[in-house]
C-alpha positions in Angstrom: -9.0 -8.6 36.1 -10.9 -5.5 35.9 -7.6 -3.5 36.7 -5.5 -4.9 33.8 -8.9 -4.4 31.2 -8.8 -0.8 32.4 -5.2 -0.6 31.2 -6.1 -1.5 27.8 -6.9 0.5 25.4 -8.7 -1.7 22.7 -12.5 -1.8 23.1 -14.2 -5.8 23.5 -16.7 -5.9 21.6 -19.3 -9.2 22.2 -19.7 -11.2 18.8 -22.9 -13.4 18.9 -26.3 -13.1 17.8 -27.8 -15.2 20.9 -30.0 -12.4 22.7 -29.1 -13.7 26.3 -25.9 -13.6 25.5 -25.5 -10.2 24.5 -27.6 -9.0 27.2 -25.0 -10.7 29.9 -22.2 -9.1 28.2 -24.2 -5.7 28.0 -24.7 -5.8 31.5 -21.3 -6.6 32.5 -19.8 -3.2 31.8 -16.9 -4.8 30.3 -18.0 -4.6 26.7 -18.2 -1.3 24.6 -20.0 -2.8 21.4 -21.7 -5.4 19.6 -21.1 -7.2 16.3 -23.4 -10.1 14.2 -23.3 -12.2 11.0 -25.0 -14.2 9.0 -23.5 -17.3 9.6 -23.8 -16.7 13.9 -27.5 -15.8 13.3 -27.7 -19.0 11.4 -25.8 -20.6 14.5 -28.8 -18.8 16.6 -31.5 -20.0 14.8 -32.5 -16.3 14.0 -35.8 -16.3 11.9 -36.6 -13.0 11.6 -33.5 -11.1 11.5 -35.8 -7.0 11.6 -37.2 -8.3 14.7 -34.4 -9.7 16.3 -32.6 -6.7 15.3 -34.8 -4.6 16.6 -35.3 -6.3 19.9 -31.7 -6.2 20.4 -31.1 -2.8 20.0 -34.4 -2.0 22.6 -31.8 -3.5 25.3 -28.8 -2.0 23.6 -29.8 1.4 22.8 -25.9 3.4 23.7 -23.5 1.2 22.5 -22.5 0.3 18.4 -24.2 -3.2 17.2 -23.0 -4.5 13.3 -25.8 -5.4 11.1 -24.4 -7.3 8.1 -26.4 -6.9 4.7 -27.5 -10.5 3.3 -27.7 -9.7 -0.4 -24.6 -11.2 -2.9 -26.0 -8.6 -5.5 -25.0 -4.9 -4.7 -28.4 -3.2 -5.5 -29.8 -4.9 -3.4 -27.0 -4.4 -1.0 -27.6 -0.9 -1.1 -31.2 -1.2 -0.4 -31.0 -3.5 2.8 -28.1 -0.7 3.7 -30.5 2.0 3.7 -33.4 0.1 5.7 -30.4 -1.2 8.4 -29.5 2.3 8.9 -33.6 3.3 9.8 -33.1 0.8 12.9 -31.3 3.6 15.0 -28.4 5.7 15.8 -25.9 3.2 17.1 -26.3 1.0 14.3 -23.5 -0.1 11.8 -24.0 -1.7 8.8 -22.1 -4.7 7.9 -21.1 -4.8 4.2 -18.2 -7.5 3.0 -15.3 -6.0 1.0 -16.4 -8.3 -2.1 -19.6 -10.2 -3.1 -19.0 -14.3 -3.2 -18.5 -13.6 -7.1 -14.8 -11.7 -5.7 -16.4 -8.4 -7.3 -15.5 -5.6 -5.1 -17.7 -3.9 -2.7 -15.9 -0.8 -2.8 -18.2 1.0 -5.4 -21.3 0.5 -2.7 -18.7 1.5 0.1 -18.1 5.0 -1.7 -21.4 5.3 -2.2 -23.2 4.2 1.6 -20.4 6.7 3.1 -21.1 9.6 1.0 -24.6 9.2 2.3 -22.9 9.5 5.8 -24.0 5.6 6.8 -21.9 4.2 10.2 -20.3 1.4 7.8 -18.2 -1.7 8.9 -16.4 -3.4 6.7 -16.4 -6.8 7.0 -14.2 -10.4 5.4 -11.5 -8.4 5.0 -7.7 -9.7 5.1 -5.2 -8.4 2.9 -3.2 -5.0 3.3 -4.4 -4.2 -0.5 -8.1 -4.3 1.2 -7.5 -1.7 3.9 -5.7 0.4 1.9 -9.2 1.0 -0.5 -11.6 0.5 2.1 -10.4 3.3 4.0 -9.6 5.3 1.2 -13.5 4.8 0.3 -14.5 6.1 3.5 -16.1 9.9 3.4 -14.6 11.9 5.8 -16.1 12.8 8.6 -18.1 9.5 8.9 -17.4 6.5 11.7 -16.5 3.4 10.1 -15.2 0.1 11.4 -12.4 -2.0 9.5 -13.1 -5.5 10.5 -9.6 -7.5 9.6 -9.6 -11.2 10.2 -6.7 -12.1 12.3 -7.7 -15.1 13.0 -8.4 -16.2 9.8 -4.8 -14.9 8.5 -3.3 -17.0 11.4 -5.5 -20.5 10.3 -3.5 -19.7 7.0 -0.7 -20.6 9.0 0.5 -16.6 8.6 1.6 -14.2 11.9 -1.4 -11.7 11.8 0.5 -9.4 14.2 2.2 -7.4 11.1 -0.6 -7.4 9.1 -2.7 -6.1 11.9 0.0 -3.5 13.1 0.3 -2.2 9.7 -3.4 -1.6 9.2 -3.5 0.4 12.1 -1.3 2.5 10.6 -3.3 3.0 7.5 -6.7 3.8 9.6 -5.0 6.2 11.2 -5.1 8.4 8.1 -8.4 8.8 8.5 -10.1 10.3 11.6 -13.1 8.3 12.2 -11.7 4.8 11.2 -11.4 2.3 13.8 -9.5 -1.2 13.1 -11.0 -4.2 14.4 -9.4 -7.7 14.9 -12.1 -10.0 13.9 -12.4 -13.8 13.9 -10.6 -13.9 17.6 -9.5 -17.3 18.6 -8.2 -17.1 22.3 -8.3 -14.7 25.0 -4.5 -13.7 23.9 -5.7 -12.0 21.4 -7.2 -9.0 23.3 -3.7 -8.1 24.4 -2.1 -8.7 21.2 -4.5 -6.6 19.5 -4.1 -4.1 22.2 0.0 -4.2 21.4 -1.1 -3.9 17.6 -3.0 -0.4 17.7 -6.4 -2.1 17.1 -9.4 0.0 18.3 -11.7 -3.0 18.8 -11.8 -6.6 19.0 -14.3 -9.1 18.6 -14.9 -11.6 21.4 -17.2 -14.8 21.3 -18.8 -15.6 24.7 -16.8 -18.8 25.1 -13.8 -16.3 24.8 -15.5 -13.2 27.2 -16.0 -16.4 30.1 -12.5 -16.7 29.8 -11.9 -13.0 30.9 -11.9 -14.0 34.9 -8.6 -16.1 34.4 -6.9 -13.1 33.3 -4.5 -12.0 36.2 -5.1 -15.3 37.7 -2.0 -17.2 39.2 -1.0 -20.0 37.0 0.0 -22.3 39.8 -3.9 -21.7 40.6 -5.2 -22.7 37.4 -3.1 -26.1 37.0 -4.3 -26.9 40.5 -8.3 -25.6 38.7 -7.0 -28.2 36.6 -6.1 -31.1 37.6 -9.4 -31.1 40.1 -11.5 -31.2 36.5 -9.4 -34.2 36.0 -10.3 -35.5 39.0 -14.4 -35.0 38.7 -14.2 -36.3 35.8 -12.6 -39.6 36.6 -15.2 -39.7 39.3 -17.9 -38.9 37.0 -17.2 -41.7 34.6 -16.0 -44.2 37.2 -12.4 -45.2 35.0 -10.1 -47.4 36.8 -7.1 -49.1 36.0 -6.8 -51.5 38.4 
């Protein structure tokens, strides 16, 4: 398993906002980054998001966490921006490519980047979209494109030309990384690997899944059809 990770060139990044968890990926050497949301720290149970912020990034001082902004209005946007950015080096700040009223986020985007802020840009799933986030970027500044593939495929559309095409336009600018958000299966590191993507996002029920990979398949139906087996045990089913 460790051979073939080492072959890729895509970075894992661990997406969660459950401390233990991130420390378990952090100290398996596997992962290169962090990323959080809203929604996942609502999962957690996160009440004070400065403090578990700041706790986090204690442990995880060297590698790149994502901090998302909560504010739908973009002054205040810009002031949570600007207090994200105080919580240390390593820190990017999370800001969707539009507000929940569809107005764009690309104004604030210009503006957070000339102010040289680590920004990652976040909801993002059309071609249009990476084509005016990047070109909002400063140069000279790190920034993270976070594209939903997953998302794009629950549409019932191949995300593998969208996502091989926004490579292509991050490209242009030194600095931008494309990351394949909203992961769905442990396929997806490889096929964002094949795509160009500089990072994807990994859940922990998808980074448990990593020791299967290399694994012989004749092994893993025989893994399987023992948890059938327990199972029926467990539960005591008969037929006859």
């Amino acid at each position: 398993m460790d051979k073939l990770i080492d072959q890729l060139n895509v970075k894992i990044y661990a997406d969660g906002a459950v401390l233990a968890d991130m420390l378990a990926a952090y100290k398996s050497g596997i992962i290169r980054g962090f990323t959080t949301n809203p929604s996942l720290m609502k999962k957690a149970g996160i009440q004070d998001y400065e403090a578990f912020a700041v706790e986090a990034l204690h442990h995880i001082p060297d590698l790149p966490i994502s901090f998302e902004v909560f504010s739908d209005d973009f002054a205040i946007m810009e002031k949570e921006a600007e207090k994200i950015n105080s919580w240390g080096e390593n820190v990017y700040i999370k800001i969707p490519i539009t507000n929940s009223m569809g107005q764009s986020s690309i104004p604030l985007i210009k503006k957070l980047s000339s102010k040289g802020m680590q920004l990652n840009i976040t909801a993002i799933l059309t071609l249009d979209q990476v084509e005016e986030t990047v070109q909002a970027f400063k140069s000279g500044t790190k920034n993270i494109v976070s594209v939903f593939a997953g998302r794009i495929a629950d549409s019932g559309i191949d995300p593998i030309p969208t996502m091989k095409e926004a490579a292509k336009i991050c490209s242009k600018k030194e600095g931008t990384e494309l990351l394949w958000a909203s992961s769905r299966e442990l396929l997806n590191i490889m096929q964002a690997d094949a795509c160009g993507c500089s990072i994807i996002t990994c859940s922990p029920d998808i980074l448990n899944k990593l020791e299967n990979v290399g694994k012989d398949l004749k092994t893993i139906s025989l893994d399987t059809v023992k948890m059938f087996n327990e199972d029926v045990q467990e539960l005591g089913y008969s037929i006859i």
